[in-house]
Backbone as XML, in Angstrom:
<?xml version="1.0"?>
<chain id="A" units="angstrom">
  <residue number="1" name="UNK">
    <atom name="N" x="114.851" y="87.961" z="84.188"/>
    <atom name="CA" x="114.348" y="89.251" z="84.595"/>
    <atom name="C" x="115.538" y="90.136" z="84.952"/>
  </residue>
  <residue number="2" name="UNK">
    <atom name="N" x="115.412" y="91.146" z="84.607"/>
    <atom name="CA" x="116.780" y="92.490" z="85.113"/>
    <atom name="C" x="116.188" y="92.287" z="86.558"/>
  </residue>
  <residue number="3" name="UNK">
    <atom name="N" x="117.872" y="92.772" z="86.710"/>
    <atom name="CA" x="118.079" y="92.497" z="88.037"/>
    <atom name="C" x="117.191" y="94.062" z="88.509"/>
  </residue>
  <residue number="4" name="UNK">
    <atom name="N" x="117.506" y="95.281" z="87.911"/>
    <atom name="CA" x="116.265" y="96.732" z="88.250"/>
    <atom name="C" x="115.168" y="95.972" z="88.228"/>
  </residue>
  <residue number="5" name="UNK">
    <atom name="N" x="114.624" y="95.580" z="87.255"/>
    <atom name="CA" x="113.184" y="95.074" z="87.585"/>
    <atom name="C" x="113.105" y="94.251" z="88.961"/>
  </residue>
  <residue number="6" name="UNK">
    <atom name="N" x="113.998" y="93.203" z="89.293"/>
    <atom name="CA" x="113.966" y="92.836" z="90.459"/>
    <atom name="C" x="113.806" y="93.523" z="91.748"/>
  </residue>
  <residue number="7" name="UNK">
    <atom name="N" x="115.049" y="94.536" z="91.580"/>
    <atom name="CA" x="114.792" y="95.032" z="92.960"/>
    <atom name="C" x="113.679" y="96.274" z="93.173"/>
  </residue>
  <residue number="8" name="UNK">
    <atom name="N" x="112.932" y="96.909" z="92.041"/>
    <atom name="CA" x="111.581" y="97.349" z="91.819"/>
    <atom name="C" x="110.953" y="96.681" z="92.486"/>
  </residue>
  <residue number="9" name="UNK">
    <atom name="N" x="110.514" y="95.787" z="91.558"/>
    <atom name="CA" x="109.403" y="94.807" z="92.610"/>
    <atom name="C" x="109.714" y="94.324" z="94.008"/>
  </residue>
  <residue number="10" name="UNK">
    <atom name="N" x="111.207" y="93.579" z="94.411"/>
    <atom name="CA" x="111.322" y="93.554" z="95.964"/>
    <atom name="C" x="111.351" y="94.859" z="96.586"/>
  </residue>
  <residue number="11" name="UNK">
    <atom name="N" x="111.210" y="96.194" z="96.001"/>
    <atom name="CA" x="110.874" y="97.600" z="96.862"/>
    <atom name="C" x="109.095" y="97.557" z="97.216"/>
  </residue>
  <residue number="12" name="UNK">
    <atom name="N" x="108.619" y="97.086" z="96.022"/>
    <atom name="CA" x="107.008" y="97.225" z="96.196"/>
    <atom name="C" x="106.567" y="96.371" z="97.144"/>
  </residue>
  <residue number="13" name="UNK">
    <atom name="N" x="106.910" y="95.309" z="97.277"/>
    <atom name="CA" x="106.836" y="94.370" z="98.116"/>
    <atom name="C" x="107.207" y="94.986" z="99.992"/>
  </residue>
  <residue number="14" name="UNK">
    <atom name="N" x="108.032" y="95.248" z="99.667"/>
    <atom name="CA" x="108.529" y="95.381" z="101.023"/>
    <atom name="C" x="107.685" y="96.499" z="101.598"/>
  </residue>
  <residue number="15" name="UNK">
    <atom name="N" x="107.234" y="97.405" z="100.785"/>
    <atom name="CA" x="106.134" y="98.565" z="101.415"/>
    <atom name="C" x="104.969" y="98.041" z="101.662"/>
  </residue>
  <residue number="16" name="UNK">
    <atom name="N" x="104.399" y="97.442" z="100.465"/>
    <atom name="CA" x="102.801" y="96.576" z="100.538"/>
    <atom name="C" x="102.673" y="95.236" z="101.093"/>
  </residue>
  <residue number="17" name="UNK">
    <atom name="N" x="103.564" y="94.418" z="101.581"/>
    <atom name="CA" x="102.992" y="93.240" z="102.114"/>
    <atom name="C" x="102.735" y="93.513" z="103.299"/>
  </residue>
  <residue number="18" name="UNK">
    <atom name="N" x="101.689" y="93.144" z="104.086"/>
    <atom name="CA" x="100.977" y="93.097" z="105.078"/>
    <atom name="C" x="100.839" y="94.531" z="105.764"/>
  </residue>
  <residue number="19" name="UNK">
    <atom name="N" x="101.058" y="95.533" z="104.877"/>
    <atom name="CA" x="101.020" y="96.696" z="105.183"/>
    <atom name="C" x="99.648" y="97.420" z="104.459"/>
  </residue>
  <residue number="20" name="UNK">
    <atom name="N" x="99.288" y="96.508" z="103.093"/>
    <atom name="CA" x="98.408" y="96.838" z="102.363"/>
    <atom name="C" x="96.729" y="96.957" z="102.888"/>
  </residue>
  <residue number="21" name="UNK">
    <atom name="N" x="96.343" y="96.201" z="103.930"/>
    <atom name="CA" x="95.191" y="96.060" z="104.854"/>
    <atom name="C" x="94.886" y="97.448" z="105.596"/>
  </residue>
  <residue number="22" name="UNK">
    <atom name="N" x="96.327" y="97.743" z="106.066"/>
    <atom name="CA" x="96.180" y="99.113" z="106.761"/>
    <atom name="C" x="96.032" y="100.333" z="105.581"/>
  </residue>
  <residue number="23" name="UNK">
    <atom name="N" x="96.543" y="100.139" z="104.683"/>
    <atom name="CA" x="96.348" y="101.355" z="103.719"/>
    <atom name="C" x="94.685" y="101.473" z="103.509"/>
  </residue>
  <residue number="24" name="UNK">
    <atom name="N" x="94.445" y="100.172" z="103.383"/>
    <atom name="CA" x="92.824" y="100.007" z="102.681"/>
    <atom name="C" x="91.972" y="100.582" z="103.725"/>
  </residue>
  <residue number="25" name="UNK">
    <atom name="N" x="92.415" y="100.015" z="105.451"/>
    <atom name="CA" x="91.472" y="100.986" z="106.605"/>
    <atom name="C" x="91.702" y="102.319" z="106.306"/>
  </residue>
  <residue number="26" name="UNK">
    <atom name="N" x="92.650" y="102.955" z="106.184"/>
    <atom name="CA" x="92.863" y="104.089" z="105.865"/>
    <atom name="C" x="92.235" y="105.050" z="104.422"/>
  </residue>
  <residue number="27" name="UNK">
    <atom name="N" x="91.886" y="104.387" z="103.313"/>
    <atom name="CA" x="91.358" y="104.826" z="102.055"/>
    <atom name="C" x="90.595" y="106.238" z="102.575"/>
  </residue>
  <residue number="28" name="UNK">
    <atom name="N" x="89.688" y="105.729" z="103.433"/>
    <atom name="CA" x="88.282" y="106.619" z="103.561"/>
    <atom name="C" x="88.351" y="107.333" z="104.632"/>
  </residue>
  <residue number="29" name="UNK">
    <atom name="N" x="89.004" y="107.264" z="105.516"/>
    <atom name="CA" x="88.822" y="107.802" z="106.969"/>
    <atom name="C" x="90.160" y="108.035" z="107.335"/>
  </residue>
  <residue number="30" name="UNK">
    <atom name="N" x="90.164" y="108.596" z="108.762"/>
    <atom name="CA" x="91.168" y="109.017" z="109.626"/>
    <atom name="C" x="91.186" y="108.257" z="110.689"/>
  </residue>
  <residue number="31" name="UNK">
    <atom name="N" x="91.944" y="107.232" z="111.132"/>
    <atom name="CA" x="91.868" y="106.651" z="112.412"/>
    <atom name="C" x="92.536" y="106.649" z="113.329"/>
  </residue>
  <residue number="32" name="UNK">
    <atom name="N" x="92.137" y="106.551" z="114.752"/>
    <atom name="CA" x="93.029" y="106.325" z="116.096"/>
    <atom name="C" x="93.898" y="105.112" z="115.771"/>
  </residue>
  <residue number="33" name="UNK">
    <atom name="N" x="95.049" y="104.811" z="116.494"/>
    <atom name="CA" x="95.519" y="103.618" z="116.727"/>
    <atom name="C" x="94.575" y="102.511" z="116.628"/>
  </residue>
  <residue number="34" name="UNK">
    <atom name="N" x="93.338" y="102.517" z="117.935"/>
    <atom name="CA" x="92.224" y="101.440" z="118.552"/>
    <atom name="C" x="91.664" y="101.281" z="117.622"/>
  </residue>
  <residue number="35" name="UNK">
    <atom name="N" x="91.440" y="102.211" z="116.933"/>
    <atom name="CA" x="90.045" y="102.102" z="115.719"/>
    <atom name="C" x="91.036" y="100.968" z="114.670"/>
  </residue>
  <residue number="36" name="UNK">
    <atom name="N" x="92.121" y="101.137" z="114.415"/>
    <atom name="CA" x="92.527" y="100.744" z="113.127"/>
    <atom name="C" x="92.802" y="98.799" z="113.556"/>
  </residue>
  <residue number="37" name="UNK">
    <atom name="N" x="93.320" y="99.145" z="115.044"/>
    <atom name="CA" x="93.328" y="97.652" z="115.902"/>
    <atom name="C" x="92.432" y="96.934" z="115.610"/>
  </residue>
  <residue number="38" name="UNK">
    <atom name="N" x="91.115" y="97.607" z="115.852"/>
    <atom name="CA" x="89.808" y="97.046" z="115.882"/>
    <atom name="C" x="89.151" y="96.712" z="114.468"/>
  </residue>
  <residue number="39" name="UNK">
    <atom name="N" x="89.979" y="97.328" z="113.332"/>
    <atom name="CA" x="89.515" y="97.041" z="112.398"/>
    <atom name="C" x="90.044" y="96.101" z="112.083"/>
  </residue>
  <residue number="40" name="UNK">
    <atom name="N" x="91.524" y="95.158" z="112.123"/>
    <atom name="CA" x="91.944" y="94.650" z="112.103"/>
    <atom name="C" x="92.770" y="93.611" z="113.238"/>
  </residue>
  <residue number="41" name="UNK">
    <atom name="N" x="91.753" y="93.171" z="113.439"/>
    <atom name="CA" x="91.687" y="92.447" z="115.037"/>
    <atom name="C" x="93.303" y="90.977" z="114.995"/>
  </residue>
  <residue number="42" name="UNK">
    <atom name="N" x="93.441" y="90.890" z="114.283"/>
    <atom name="CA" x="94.265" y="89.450" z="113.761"/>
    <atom name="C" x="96.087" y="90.387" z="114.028"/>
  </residue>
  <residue number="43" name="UNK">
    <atom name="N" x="95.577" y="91.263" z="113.889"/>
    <atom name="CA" x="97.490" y="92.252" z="113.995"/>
    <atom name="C" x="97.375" y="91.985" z="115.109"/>
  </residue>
  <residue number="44" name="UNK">
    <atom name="N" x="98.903" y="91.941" z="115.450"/>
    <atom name="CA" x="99.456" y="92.305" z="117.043"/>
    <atom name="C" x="99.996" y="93.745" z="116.809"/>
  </residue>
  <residue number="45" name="UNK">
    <atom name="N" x="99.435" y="94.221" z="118.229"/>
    <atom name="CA" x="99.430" y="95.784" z="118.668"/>
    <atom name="C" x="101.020" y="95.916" z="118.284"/>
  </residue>
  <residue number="46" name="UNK">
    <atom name="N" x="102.203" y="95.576" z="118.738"/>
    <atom name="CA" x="104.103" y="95.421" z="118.515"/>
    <atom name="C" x="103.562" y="95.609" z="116.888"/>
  </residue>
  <residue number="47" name="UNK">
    <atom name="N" x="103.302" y="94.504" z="116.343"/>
    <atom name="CA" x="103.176" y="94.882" z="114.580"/>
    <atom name="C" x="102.615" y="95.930" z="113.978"/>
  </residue>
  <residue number="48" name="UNK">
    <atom name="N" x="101.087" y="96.030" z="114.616"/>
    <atom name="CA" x="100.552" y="97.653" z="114.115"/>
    <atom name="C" x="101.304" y="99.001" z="114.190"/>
  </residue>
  <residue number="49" name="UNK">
    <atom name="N" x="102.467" y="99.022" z="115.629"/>
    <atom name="CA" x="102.977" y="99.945" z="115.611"/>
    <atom name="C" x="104.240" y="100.327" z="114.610"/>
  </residue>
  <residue number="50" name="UNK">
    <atom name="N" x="104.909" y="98.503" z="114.528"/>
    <atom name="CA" x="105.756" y="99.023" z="113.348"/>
    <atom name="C" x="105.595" y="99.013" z="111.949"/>
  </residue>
  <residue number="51" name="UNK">
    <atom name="N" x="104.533" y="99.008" z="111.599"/>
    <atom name="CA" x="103.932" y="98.978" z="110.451"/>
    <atom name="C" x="103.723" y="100.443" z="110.214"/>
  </residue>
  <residue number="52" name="UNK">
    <atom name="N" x="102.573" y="101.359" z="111.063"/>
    <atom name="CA" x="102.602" y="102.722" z="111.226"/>
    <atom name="C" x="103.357" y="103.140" z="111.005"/>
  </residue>
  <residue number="53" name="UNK">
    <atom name="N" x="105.016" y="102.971" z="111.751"/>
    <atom name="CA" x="105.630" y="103.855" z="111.635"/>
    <atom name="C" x="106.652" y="103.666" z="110.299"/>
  </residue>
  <residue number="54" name="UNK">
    <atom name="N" x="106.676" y="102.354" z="109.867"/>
    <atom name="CA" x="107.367" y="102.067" z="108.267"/>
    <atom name="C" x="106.578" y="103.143" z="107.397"/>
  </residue>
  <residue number="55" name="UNK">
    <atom name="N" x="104.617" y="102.620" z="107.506"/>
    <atom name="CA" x="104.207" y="103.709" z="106.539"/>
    <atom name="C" x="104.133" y="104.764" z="106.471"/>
  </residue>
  <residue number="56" name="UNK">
    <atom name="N" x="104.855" y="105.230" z="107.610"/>
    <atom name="CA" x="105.275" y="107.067" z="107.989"/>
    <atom name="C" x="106.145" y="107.363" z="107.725"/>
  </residue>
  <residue number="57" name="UNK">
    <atom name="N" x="107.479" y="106.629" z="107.669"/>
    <atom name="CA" x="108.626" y="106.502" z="107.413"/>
    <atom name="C" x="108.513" y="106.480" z="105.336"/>
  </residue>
  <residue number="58" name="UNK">
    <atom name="N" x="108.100" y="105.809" z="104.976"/>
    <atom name="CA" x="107.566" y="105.678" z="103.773"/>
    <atom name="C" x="106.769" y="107.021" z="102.803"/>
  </residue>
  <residue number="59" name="UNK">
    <atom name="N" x="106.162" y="107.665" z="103.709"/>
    <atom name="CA" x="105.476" y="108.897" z="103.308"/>
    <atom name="C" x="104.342" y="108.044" z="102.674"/>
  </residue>
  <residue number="60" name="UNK">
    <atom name="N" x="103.738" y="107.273" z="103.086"/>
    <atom name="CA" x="102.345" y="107.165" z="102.626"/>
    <atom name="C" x="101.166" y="107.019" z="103.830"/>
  </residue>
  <residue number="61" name="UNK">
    <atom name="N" x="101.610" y="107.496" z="104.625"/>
    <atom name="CA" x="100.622" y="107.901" z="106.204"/>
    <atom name="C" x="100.937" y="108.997" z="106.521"/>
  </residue>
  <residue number="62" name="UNK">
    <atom name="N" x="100.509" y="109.399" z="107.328"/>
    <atom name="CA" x="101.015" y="110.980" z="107.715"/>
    <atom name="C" x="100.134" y="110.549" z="109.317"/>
  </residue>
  <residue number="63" name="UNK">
    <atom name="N" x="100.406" y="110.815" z="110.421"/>
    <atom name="CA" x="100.524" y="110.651" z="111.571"/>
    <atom name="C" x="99.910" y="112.311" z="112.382"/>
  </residue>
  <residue number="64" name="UNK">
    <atom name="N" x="98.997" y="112.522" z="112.739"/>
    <atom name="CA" x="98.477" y="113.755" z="113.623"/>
    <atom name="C" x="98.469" y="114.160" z="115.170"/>
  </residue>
  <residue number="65" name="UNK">
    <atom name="N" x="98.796" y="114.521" z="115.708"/>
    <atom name="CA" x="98.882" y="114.928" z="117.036"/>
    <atom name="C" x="97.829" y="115.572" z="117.388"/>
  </residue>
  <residue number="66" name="UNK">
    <atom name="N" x="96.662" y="115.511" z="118.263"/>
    <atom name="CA" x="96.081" y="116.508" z="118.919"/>
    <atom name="C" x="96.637" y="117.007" z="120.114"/>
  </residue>
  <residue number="67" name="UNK">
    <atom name="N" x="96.588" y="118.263" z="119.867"/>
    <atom name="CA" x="97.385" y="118.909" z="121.027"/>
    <atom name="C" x="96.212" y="118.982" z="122.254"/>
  </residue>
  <residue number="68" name="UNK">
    <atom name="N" x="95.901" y="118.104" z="122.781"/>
    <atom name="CA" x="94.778" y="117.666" z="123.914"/>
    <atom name="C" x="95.116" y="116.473" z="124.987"/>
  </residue>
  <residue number="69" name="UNK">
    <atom name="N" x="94.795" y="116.792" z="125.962"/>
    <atom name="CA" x="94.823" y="115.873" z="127.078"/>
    <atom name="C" x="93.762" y="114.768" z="127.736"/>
  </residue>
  <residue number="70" name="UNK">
    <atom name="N" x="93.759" y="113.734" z="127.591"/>
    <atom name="CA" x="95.087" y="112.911" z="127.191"/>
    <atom name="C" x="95.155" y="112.437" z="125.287"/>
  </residue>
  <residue number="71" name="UNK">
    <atom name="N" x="96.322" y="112.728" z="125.694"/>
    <atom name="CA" x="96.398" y="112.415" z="123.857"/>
    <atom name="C" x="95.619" y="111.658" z="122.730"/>
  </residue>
  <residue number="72" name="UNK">
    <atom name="N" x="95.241" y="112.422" z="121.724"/>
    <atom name="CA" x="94.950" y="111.953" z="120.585"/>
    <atom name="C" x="95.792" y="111.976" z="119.265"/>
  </residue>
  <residue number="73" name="UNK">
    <atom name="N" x="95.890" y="110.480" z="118.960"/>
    <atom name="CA" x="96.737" y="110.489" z="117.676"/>
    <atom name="C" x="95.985" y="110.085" z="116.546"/>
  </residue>
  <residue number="74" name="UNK">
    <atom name="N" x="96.010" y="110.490" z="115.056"/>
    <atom name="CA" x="94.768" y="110.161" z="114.331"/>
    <atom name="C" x="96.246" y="110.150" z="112.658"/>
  </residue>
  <residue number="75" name="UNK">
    <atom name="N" x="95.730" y="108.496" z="112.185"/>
    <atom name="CA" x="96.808" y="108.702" z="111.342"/>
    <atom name="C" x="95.525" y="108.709" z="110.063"/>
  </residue>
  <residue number="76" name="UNK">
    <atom name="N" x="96.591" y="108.895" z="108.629"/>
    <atom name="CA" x="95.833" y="109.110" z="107.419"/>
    <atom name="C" x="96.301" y="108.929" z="106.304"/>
  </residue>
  <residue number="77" name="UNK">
    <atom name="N" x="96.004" y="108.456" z="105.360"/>
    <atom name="CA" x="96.456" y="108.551" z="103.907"/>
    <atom name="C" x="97.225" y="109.535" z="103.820"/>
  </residue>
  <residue number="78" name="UNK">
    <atom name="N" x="98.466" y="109.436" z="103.235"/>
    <atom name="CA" x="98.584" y="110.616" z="101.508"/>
    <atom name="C" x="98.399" y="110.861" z="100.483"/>
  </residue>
  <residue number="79" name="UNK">
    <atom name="N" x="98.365" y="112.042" z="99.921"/>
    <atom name="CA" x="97.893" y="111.768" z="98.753"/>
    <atom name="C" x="99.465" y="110.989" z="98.121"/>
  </residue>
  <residue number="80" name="UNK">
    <atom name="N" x="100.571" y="110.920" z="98.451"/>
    <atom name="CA" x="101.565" y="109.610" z="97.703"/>
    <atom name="C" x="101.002" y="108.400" z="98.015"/>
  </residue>
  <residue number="81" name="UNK">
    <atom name="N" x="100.409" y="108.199" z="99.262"/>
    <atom name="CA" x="100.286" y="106.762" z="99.428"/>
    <atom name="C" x="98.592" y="106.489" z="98.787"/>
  </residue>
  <residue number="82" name="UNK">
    <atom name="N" x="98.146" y="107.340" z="98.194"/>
    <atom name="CA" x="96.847" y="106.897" z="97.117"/>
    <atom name="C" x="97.367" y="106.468" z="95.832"/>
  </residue>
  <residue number="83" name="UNK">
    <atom name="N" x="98.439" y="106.540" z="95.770"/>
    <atom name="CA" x="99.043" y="106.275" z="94.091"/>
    <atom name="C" x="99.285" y="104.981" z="94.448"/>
  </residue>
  <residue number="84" name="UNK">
    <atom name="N" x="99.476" y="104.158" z="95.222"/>
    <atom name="CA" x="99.647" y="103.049" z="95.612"/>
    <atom name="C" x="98.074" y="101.935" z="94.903"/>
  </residue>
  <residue number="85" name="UNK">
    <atom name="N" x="97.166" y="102.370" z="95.288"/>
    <atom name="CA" x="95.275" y="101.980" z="95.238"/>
    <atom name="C" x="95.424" y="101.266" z="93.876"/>
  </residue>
  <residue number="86" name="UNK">
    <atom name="N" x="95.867" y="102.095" z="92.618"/>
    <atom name="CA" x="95.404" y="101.023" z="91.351"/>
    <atom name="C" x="96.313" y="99.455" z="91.499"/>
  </residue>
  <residue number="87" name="UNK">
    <atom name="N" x="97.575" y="99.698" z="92.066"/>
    <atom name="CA" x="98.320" y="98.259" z="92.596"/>
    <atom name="C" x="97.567" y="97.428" z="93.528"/>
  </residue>
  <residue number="88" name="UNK">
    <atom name="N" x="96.705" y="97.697" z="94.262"/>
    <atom name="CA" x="96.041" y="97.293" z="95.121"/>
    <atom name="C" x="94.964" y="96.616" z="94.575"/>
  </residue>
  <residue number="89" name="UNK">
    <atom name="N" x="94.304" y="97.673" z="93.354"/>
    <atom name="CA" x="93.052" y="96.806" z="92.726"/>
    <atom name="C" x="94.012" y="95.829" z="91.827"/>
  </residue>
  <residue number="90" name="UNK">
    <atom name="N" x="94.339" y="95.778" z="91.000"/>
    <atom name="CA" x="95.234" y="94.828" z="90.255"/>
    <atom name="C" x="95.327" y="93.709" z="91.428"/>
  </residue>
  <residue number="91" name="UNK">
    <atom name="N" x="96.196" y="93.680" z="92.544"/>
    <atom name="CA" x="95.914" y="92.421" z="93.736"/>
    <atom name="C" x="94.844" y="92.279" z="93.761"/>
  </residue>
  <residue number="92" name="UNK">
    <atom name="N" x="93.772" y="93.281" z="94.107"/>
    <atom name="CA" x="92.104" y="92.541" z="94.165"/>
    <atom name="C" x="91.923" y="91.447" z="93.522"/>
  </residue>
  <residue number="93" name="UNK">
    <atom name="N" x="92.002" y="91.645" z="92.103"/>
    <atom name="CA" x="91.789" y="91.386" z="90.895"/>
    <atom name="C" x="92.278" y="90.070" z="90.579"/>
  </residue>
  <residue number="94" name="UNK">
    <atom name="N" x="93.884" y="90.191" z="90.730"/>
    <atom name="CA" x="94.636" y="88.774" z="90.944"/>
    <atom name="C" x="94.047" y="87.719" z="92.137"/>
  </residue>
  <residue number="95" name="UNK">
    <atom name="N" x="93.490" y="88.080" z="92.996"/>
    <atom name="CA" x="93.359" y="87.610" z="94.115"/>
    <atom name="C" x="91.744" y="86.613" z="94.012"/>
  </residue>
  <residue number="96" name="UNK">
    <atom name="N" x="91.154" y="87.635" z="93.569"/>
    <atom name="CA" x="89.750" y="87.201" z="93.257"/>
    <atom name="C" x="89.951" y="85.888" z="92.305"/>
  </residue>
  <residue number="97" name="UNK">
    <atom name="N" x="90.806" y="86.380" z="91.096"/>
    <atom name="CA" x="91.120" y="85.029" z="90.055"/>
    <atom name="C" x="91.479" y="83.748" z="90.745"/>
  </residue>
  <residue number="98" name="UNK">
    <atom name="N" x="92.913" y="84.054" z="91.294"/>
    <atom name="CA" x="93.005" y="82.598" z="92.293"/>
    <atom name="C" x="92.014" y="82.087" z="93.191"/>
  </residue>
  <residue number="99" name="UNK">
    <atom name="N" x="91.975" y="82.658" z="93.912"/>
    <atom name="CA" x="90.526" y="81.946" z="94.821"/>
    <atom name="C" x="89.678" y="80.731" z="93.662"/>
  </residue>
  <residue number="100" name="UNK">
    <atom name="N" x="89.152" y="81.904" z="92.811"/>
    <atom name="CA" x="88.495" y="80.903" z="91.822"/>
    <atom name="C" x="88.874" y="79.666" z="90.755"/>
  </residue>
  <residue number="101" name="UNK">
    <atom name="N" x="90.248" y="79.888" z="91.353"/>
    <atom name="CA" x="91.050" y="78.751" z="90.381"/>
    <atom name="C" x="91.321" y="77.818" z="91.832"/>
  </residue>
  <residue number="102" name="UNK">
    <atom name="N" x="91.219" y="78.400" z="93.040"/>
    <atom name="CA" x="92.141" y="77.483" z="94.125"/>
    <atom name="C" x="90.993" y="77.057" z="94.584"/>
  </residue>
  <residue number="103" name="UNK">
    <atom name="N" x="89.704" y="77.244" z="94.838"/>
    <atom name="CA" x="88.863" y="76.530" z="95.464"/>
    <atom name="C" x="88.013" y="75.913" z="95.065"/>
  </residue>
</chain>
């Protein structure tokens, strides 16, 4: 394999592994921190936060401030980080296959 193709794919990787769950809470909605916690109960709160802020850092979240007391923060898709989704179904896809080969 070229070594570009390599480090392609270790770039995709490094954005989407275990980061990909949070994109998927995110598809449809806008969520608080709690909400996204709660959707994903198995993260530690230390991990959710640096995950957030990789996928902000990344430009595929975008992060909101309400200017209200006491604070509301409400993060969200981009439309860059929707170009991500057909890679995601392709994992579905792969994922679904193994299962059915692994169990």
């Amino acid at each position: 394999m070229k070594v570009e193709t390599m480090n392609n794919i270790k770039t995709t990787l490094k954005v989407v592994c275990g980061k990909g769950i949070i994109l998927i809470e995110l598809f449809d909605d806008s969520l608080r921190f709690s909400e996204i916690k709660k959707r994903i109960p198995e993260i530690h709160h230390q991990t959710l936060i640096k995950q957030l802020k990789e996928l902000e850092e990344d430009q595929l979240i975008s992060r909101y401030e309400h200017a209200v007391v006491p604070p509301k923060v409400e993060y969200s898709i981009t439309e860059y980080g929707r170009s991500i989704f057909p890679l995601l179904k392709e994992m579905e896809q792969w994922g679904k296959h193994h299962r059915v080969n692994v169990e």
